[in-house]
C-alpha positions as CSV (number, residue, x, y, z in Angstrom):
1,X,94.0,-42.0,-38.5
2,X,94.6,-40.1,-35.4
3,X,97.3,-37.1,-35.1
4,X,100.3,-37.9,-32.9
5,X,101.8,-34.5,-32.1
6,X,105.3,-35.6,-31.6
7,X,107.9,-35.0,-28.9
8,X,110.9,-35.8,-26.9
9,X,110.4,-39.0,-24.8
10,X,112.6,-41.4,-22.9
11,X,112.9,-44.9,-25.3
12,X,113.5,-48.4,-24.2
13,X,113.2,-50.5,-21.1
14,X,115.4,-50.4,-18.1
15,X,115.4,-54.0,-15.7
16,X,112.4,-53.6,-14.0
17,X,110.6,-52.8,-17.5
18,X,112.2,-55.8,-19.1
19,X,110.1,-58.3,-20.8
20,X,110.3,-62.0,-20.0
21,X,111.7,-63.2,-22.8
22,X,112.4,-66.9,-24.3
23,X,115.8,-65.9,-26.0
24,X,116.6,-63.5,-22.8
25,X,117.6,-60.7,-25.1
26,X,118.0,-57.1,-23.5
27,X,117.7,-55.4,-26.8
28,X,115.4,-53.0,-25.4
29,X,118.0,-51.6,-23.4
30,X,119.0,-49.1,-22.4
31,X,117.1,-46.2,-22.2
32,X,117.2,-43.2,-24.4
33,X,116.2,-40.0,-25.5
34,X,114.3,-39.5,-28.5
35,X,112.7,-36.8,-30.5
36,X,110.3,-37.5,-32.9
37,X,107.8,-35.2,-35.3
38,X,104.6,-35.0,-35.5
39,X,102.8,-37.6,-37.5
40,X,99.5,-39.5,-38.7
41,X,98.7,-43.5,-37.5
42,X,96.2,-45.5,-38.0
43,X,93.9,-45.7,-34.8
44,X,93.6,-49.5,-35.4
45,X,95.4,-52.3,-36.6
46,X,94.8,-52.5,-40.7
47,X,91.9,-54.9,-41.3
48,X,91.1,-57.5,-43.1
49,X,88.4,-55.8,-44.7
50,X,90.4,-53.1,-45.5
51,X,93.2,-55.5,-47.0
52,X,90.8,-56.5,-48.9
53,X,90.3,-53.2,-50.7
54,X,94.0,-53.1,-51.7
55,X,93.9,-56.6,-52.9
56,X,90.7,-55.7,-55.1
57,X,92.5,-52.7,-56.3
58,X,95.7,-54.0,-57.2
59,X,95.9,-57.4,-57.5
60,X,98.5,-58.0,-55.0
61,X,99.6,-61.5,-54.3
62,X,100.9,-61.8,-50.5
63,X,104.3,-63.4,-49.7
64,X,102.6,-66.5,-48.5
65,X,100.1,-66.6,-51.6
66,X,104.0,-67.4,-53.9
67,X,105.2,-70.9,-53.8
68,X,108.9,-70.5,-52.1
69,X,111.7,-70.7,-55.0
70,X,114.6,-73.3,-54.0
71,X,117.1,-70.3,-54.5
72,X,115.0,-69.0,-51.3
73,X,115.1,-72.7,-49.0
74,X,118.0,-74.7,-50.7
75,X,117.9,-78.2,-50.2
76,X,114.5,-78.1,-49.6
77,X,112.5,-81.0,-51.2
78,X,110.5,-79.9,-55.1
79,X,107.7,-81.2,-52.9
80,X,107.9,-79.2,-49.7
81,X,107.8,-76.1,-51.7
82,X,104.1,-75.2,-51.5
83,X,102.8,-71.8,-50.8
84,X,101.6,-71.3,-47.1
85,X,102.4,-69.7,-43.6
86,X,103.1,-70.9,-40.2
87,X,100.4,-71.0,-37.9
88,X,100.2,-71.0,-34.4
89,X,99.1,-75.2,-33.7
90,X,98.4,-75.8,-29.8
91,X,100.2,-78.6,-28.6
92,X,98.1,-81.7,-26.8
93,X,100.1,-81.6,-23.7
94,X,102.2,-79.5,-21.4
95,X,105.9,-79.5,-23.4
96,X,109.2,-77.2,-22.2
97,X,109.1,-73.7,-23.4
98,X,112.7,-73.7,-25.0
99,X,111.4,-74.1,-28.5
100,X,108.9,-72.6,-30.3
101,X,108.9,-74.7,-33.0
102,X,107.1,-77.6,-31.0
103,X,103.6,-75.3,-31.6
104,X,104.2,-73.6,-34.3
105,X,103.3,-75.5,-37.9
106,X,104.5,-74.5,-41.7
107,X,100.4,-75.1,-43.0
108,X,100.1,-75.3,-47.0
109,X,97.7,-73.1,-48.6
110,X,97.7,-70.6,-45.1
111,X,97.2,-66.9,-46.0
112,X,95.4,-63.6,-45.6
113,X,92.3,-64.8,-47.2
114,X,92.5,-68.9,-45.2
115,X,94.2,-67.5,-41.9
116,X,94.2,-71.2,-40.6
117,X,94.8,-73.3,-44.0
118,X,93.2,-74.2,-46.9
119,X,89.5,-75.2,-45.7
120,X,89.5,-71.4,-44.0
121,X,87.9,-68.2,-44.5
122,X,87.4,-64.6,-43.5
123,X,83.9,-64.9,-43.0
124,X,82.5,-62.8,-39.9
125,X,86.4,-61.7,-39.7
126,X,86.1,-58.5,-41.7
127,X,86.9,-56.3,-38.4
128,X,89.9,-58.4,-37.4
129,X,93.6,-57.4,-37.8
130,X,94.7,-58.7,-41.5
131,X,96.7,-62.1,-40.8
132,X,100.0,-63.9,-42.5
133,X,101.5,-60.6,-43.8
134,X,105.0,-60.2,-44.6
135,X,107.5,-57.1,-44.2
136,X,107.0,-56.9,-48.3
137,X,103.3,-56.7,-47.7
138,X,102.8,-54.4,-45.2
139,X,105.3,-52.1,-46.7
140,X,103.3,-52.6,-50.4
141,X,99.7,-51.5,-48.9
142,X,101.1,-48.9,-46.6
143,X,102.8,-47.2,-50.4
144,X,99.4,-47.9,-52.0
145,X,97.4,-46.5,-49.0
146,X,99.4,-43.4,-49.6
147,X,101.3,-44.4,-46.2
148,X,104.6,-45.8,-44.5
149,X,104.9,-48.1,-42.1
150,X,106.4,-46.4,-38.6
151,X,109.7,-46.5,-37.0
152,X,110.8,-47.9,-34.0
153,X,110.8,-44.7,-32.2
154,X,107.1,-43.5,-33.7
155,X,105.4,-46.7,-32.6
156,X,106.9,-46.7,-29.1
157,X,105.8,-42.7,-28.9
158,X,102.6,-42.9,-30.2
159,X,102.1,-46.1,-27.6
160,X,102.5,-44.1,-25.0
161,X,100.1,-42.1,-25.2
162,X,102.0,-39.1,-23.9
163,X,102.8,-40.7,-20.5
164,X,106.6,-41.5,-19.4
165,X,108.1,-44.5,-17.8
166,X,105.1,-46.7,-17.8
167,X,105.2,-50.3,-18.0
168,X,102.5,-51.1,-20.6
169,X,100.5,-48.3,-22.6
170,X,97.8,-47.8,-20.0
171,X,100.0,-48.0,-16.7
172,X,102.4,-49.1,-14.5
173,X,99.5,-52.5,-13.5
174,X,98.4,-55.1,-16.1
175,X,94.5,-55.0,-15.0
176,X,92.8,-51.6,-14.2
177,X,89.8,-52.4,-12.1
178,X,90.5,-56.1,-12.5
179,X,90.1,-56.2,-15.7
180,X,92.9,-56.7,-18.7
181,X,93.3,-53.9,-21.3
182,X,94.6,-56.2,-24.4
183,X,94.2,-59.4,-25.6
184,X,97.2,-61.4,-24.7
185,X,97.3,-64.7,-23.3
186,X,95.9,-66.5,-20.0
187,X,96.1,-70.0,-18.9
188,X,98.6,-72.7,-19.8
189,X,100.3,-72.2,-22.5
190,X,100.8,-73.7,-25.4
191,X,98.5,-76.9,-24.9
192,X,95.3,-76.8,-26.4
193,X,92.3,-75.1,-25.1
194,X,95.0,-73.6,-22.5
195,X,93.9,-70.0,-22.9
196,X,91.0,-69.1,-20.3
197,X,90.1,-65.9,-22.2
198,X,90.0,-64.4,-19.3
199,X,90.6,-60.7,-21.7
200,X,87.1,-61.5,-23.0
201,X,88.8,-63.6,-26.1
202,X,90.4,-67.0,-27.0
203,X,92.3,-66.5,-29.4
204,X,93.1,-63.3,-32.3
205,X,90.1,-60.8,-31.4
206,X,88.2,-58.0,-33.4
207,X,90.0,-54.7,-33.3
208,X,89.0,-52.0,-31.0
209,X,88.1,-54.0,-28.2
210,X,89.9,-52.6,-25.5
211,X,89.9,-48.9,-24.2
212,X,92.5,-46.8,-26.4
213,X,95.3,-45.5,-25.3
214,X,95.1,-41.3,-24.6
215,X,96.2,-40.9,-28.1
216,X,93.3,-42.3,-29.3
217,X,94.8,-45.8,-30.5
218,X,93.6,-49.1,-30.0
219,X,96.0,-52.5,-29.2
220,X,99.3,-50.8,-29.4
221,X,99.3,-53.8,-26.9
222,X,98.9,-57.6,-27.9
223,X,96.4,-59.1,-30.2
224,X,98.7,-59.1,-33.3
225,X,102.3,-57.8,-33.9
226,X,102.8,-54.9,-36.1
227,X,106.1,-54.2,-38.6
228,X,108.0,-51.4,-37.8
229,X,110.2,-50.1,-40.8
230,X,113.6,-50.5,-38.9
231,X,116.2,-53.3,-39.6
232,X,116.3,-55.1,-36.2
233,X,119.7,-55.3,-34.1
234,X,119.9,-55.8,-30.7
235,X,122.7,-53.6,-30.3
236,X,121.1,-50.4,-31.5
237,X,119.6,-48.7,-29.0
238,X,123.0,-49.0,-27.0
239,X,124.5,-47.5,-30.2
240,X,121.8,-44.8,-29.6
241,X,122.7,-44.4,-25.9
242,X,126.7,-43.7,-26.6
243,X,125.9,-40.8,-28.6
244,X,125.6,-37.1,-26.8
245,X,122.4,-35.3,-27.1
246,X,118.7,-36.6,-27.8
247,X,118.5,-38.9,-30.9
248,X,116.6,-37.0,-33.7
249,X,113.6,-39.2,-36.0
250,X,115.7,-42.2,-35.7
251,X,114.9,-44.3,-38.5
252,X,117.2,-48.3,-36.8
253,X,120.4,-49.6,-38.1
254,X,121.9,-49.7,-41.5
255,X,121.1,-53.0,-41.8
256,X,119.8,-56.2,-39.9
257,X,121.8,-58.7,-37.2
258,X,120.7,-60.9,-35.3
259,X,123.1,-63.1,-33.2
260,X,120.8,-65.9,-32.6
261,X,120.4,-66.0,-36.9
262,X,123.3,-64.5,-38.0
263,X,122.2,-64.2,-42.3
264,X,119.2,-63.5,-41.5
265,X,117.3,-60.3,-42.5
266,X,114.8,-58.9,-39.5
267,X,112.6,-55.8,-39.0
268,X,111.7,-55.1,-36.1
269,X,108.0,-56.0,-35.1
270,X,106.3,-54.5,-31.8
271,X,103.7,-54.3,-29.1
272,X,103.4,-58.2,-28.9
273,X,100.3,-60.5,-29.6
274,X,97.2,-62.5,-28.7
275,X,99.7,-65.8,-28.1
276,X,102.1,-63.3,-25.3
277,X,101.9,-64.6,-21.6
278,X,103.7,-64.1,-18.9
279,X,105.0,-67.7,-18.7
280,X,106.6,-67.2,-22.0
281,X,106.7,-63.5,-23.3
282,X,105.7,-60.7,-21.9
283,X,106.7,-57.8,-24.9
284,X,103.2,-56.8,-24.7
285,X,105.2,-54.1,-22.8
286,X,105.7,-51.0,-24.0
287,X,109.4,-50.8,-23.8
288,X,109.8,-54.5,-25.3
289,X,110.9,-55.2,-29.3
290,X,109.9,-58.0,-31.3
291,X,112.1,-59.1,-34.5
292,X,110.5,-61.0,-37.9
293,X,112.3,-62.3,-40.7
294,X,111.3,-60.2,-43.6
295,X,110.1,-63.0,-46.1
296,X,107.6,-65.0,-43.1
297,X,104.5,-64.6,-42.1
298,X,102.2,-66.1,-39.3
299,X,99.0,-65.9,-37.8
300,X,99.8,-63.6,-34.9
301,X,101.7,-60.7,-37.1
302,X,100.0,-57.4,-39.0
303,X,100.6,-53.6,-38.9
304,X,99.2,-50.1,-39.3
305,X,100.5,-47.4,-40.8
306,X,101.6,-44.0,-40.3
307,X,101.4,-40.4,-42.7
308,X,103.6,-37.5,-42.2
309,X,101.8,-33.7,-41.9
310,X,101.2,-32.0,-45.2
């Protein structure tokens, strides 16, 4: 873990600092100020090696280990219930970009331990950001682990690195001497074989790969997206913004909304992933917010974890 000495910082995006988004949502406006404390995170992304530890230790079985219940997916066929996660499933030719179903697949028997299905398997991938976890997941190794997962306003701090108004964690310009600082996407996307890997990677990659940030963390930027503890609603930080003064430690909303799934329950997810592009999504930027139903997981999601100073 590395120490993240905590401050007052300005929180959000304004329009130039917007993400391209597919659902066009300005929930990371507008800006505001925030004061957080000092704190502990996890210089990476939590492994899969070191998942692997917890699992030894405790016998946890991940969300998408469970077969789904029919009081959780009524009307869904006996059959259909099997356990699994989605995965991200390239798509053989160019298609529109207005649903994200059309390359993303439910896969039976896809978890932490098979991050593409059933025939899967972590060998050689012991260095690589832990796959298919759910909010309950995170949240369970981050208690074991003696940790907590970070807020909102921690995780966009500590991305920072200290530096204001910057458009992604290293700067205001995607490549610094030509050369990309995360693993995100290039190339066509979503057909398959559509990303160059012009980072250095196809696909998820290894953590660390990438300069860190000038806190001393790596891929606060792409590669996968990491829980936050807050209940997502895209209203909040304009809730924030109407109050006087400098929000203190703010820890999101009461509970979860989101307009586009309105009984759905969301945390909020950030920093973006190996599968964000700038013909698509670009919340690889710093200001930019990411939303996950609690109870799914996929193989572009994970998360680190934070420790308060003793």
């Amino acid at each position: 873990m590395v120490w993240i000495p905590g401050g007052e910082f300005s929180m959000g995006s304004n329009s130039k600092g917007a993400a391209v988004c597919s659902d066009g949502a300005a929930d990371a406006m507008p800006v505001h100020r925030v004061r957080v404390e000092g704190f502990w995170m996890d210089a990476t992304e939590v492994t899969n090696e070191q998942f692997a530890k917890f699992v030894e230790a405790t016998k946890y079985v991940t969300v998408a280990e469970q077969k789904p219940t029919q009081e959780e997916f009524p009307g869904v066929p006996l059959e259909k219930l099997v356990a699994g996660s989605a995965v991200f499933s390239p798509t053989p030719q160019p298609v529109s970009l207005d649903h994200f179903l059309q390359w993303w697949s439910y896969v039976p028997g896809a978890d932490w331990r098979h991050p593409t299905g059933a025939g899967s398997n972590l060998t050689g991938l012991e260095k690589f950001p832990v796959l298919h976890i759910a909010y309950d997941d995170a949240e369970a190794y981050a208690k074991w682990a003696g940790k907590r997962l970070p807020t909102e306003a921690e995780w966009e701090f500590a991305a920072r690195g200290g530096k204001s108004g910057m458009l992604y964690a290293w700067g205001d310009e995607l490549k610094v001497s030509g050369k990309f600082q995360a693993n995100i996407y290039q190339g066509n996307f979503p057909i398959q074989g559509g990303d160059t890997g012009e980072d250095g990677f196809k696909g998820i990659a290894p953590v660390a790969q990438f300069p860190p940030n000038d806190y001393g963390l790596y891929d606060m930027a792409g590669n996968v997206w990491e829980w936050c503890s807050d209940w997502y609603r895209p209203d909040y930080y304009a809730q924030l913004a109407n109050k006087e003064g400098v929000a203190d430690n703010p820890k999101g909303p009461d509970s979860s909304y989101d307009p586009m799934e309105p009984g759905t329950k969301k945390r909020a997810q950030r920093g973006g992933s190996f599968l964000c592009t700038d013909s698509y999504c670009t919340r690889y930027m710093i200001g930019a917010r990411g939303k996950g139903e609690v109870r799914t997981a996929s193989n572009h999601v994970g998360f680190r974890c934070v420790k308060v100073a003793q």
